[in-house]
TORZA-69494 format. One line per 3 residues: number of its first residue (from 1); their letters; for each residue x, y, z of N, C-alpha, C, O. Coordinates in steps of 0.1 Angstrom, whole numbers. Atoms other than C-alpha are relative to their C-alpha. Example, Ala and Ser with C-alpha at 12.3 -4.5 7.8 and 13.67 -1.06 7.14 Angstrom:
BEGIN
1) AS) 9,-12,0,123,-45,78,9,12,0,19,12,7; -9,-11,0,137,-11,71,-8,11,8,-3,22,9
This chain:
BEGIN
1) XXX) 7,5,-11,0,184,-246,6,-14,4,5,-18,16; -3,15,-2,15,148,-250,14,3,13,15,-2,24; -9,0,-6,48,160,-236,2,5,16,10,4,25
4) XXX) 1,-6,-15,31,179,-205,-2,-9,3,6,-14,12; 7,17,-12,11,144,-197,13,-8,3,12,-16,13; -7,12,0,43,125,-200,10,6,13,14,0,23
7) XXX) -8,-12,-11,64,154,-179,-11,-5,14,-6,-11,23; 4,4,-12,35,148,-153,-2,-12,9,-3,-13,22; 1,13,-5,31,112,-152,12,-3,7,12,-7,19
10) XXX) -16,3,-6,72,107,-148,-3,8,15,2,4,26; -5,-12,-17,68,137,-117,-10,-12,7,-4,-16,17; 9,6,-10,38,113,-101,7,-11,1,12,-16,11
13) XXX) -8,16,-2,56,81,-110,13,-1,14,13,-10,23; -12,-1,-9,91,93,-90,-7,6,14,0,5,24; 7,-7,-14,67,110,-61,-4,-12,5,-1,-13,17
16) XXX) 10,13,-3,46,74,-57,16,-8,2,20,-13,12; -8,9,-2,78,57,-63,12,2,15,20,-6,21; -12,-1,-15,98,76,-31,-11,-3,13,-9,-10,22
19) XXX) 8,6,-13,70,73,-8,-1,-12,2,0,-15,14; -1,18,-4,69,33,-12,13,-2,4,12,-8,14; -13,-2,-6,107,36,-5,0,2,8,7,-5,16
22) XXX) -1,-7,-16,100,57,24,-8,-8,10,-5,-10,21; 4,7,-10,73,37,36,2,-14,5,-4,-19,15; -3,14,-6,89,2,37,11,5,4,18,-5,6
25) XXX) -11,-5,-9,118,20,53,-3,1,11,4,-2,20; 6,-6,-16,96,32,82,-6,-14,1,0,-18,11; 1,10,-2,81,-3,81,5,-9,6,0,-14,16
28) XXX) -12,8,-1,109,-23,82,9,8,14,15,2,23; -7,-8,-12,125,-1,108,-6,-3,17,-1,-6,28; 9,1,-11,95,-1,129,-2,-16,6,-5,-19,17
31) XXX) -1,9,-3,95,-35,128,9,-6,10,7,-9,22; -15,2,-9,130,-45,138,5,7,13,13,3,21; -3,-9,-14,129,-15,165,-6,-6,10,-1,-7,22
34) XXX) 9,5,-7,100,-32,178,5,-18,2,5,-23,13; -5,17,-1,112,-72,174,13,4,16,12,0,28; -10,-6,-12,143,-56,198,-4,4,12,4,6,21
37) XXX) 6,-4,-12,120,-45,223,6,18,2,9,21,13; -1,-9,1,128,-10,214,-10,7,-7,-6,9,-18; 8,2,12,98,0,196,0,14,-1,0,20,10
40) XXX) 0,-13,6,98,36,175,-15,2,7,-25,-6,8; 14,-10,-4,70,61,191,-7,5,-11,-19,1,-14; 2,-7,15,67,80,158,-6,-8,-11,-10,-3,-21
43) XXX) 0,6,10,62,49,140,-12,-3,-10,-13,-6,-22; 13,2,5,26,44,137,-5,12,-9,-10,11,-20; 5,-14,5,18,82,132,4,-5,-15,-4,-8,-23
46) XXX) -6,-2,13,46,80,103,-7,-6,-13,-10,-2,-24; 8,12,13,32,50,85,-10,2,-4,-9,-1,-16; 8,-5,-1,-1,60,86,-4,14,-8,-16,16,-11
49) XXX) -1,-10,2,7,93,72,8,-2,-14,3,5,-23; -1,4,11,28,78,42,-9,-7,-6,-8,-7,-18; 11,11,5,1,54,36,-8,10,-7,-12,9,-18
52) XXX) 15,-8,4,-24,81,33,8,7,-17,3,5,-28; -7,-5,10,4,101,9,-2,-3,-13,-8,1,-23; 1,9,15,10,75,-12,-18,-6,-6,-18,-14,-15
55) XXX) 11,1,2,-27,71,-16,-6,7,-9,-10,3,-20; 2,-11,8,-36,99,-28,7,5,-14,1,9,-23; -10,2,12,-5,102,-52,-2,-9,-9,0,-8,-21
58) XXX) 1,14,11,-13,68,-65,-8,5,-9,-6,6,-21; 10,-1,8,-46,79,-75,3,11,-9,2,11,-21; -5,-11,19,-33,109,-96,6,-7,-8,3,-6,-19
61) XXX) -7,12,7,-13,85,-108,-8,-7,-13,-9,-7,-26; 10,8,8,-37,61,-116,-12,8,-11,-13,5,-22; 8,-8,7,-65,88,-128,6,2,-12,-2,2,-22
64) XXX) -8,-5,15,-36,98,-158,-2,-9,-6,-5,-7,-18; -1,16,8,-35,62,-169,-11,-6,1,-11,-19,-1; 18,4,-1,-76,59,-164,5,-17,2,6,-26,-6
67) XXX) 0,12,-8,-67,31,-142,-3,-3,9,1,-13,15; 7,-5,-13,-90,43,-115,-15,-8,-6,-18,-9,-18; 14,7,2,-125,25,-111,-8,8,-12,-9,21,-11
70) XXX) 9,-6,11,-146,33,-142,-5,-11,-9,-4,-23,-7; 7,15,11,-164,12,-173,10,9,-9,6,20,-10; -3,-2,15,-138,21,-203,-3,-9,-5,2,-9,-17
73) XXX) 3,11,18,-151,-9,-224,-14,8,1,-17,15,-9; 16,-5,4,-188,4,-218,1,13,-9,-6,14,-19; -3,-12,8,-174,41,-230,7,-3,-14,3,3,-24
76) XXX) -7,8,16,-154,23,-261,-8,-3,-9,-8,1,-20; 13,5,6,-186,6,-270,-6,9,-5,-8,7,-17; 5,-12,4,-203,39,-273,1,7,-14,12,11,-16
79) XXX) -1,-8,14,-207,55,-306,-1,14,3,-6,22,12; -4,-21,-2,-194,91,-313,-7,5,4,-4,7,16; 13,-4,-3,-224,106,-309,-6,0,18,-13,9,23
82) XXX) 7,1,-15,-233,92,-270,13,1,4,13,9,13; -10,-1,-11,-194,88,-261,3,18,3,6,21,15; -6,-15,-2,-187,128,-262,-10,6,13,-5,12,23
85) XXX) 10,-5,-10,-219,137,-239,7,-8,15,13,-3,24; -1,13,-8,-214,104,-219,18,7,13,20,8,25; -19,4,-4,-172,109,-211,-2,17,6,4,20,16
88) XXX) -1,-16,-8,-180,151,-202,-6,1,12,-1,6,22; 7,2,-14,-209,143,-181,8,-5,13,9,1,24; -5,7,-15,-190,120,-157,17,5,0,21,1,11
91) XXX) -15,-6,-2,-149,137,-160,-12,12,6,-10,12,18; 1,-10,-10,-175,168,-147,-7,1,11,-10,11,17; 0,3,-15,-186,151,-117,9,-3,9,11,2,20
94) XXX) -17,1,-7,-151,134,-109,7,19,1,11,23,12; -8,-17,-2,-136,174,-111,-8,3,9,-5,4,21; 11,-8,-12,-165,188,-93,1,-5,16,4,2,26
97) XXX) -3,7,-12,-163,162,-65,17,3,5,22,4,17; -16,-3,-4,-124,168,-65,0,10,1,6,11,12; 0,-14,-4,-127,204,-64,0,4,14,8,10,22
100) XXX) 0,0,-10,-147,202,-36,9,-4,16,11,2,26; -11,8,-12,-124,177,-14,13,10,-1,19,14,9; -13,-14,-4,-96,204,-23,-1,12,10,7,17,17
103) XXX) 6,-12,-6,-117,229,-10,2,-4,13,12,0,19; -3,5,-11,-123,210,21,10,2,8,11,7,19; -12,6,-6,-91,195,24,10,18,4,19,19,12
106) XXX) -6,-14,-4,-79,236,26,-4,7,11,3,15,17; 5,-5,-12,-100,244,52,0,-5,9,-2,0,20; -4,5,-14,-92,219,74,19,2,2,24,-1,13
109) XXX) -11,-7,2,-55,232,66,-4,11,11,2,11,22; -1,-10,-7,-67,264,81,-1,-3,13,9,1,20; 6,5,-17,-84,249,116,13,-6,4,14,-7,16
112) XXX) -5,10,-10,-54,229,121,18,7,1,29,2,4; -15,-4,-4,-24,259,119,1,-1,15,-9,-1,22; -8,0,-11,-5,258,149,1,-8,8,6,-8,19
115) XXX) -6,13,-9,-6,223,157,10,-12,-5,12,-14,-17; -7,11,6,16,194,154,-6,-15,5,-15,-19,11; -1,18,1,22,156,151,-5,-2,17,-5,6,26
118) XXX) -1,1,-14,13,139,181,11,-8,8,14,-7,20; -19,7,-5,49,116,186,9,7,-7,21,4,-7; -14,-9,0,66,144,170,-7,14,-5,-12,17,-16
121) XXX) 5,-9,-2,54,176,178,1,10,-12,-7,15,-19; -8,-8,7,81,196,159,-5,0,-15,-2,10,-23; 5,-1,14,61,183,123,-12,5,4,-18,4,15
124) XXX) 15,-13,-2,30,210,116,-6,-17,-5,0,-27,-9; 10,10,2,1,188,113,-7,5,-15,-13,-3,-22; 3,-7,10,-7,212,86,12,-5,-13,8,-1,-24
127) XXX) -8,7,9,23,195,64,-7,-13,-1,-11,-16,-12; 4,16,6,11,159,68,-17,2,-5,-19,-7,-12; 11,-4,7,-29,172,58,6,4,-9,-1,-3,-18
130) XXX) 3,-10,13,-17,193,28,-2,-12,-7,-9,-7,-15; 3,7,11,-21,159,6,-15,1,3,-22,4,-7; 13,-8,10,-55,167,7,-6,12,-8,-16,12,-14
133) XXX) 0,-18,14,-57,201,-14,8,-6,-11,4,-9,-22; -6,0,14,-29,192,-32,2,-14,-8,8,-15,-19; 2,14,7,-36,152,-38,-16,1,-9,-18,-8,-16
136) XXX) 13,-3,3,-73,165,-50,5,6,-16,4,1,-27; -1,-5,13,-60,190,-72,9,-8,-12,6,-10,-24; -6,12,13,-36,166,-90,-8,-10,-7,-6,-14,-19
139) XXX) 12,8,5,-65,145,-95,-6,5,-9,-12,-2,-17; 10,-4,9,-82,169,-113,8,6,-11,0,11,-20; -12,0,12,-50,176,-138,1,-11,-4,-3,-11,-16
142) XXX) -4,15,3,-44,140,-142,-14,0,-9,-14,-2,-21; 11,5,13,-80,138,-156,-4,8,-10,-11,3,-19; 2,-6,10,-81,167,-175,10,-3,-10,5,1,-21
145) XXX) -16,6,3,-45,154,-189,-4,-11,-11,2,-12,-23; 8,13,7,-67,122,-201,-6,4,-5,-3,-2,-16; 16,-4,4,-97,136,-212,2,0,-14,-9,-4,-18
148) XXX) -2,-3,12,-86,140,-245,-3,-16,-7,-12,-20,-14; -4,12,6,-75,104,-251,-17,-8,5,-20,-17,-2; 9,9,-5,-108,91,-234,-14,3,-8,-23,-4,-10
151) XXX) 12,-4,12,-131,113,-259,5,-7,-12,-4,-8,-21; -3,5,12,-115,97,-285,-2,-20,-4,-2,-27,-15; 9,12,-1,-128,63,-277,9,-10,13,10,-22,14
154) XXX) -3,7,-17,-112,52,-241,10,1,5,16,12,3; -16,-7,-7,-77,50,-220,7,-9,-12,6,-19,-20; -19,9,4,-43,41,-232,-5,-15,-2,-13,-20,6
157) XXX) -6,13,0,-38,8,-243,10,-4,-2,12,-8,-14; -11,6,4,-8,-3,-239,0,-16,-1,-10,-22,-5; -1,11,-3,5,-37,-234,4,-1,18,15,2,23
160) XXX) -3,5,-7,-5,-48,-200,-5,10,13,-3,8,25; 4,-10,-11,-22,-16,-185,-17,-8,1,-21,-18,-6; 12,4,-3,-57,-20,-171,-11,8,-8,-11,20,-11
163) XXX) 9,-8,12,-87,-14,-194,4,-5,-13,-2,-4,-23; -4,5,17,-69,-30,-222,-13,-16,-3,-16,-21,8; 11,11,6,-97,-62,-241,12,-11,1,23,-6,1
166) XX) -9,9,0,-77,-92,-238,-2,-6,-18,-8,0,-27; 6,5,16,-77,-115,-272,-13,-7,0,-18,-11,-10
């Protein structure tokens, strides 16, 4: 299991890490096109649409490394006994809720075949939506991914992630 979570984290890390590449590239471009009195058409849609990407990515991201809004010291605190109920109850509303938004996010997939971008036609609009289905469902691997380490009395601590007690 350790080696899937680490296989998945590295695939979110280099996914989150090309979209910020991509999006200060369209930034930085859009800027300069625009400072020149040339200003990119596409550029708002684009950014806009990385923005959302990497949003969504982050948070699977973040959910692996339970560095998404939550109390892990209040769950730490917990004695065996309340943390196991405590930590299933709420990972099976985060899933449930994420299921749903998958769900959703698939059926507005369906409503929106056969259209595109609106400054660039030629992309389906149905490509830049799919991070909802498939930013949902990663969410709900990422926490099942964790779940283990968070029954066991809270997230990762490394040095320097979030959720760690200071001295």
């Amino acid at each position: 299991m350790t080696t899937l979570r680490t296989r998945f984290e590295r695939l979110l890390e280099a996914v989150v890490l090309v979209l910020v590449a991509a999006l200060a590239v369209v930034v930085v471009m859009g800027v300069g096109f625009r400072k020149f009195g040339a200003a990119l058409v596409w550029y708002d849609e684009v950014a806009s649409i990385l923005l959302a990407w990497l949003t969504y990515y982050g948070a699977a991201l973040a959910a692996l490394k339970r560095a998404h809004i939550g109390f892990p010291n209040l769950v730490r605190r917990l004695g065996r006994p309340w943390r196991i109920p405590v930590v299933v109850a709420g990972e099976a509303v985060v899933v449930a809720f994420f299921l749903v938004a998958a769900w959703a996010g698939w059926r507005v997939l369906v409503i929106l075949e056969g259209s595109g971008m609106v400054s660039l036609p030629w992309v389906p609009t149905r490509l830049t939506q799919s991070v909802i289905p498939i930013g949902c469902v990663l969410f709900v691997i990422a926490q099942l991914l964790s779940l283990s380490e968070m029954l066991r009395g809270g997230d990762r601590t490394e040095a320097g992630t979030p959720g760690e007690d200071g001295p």
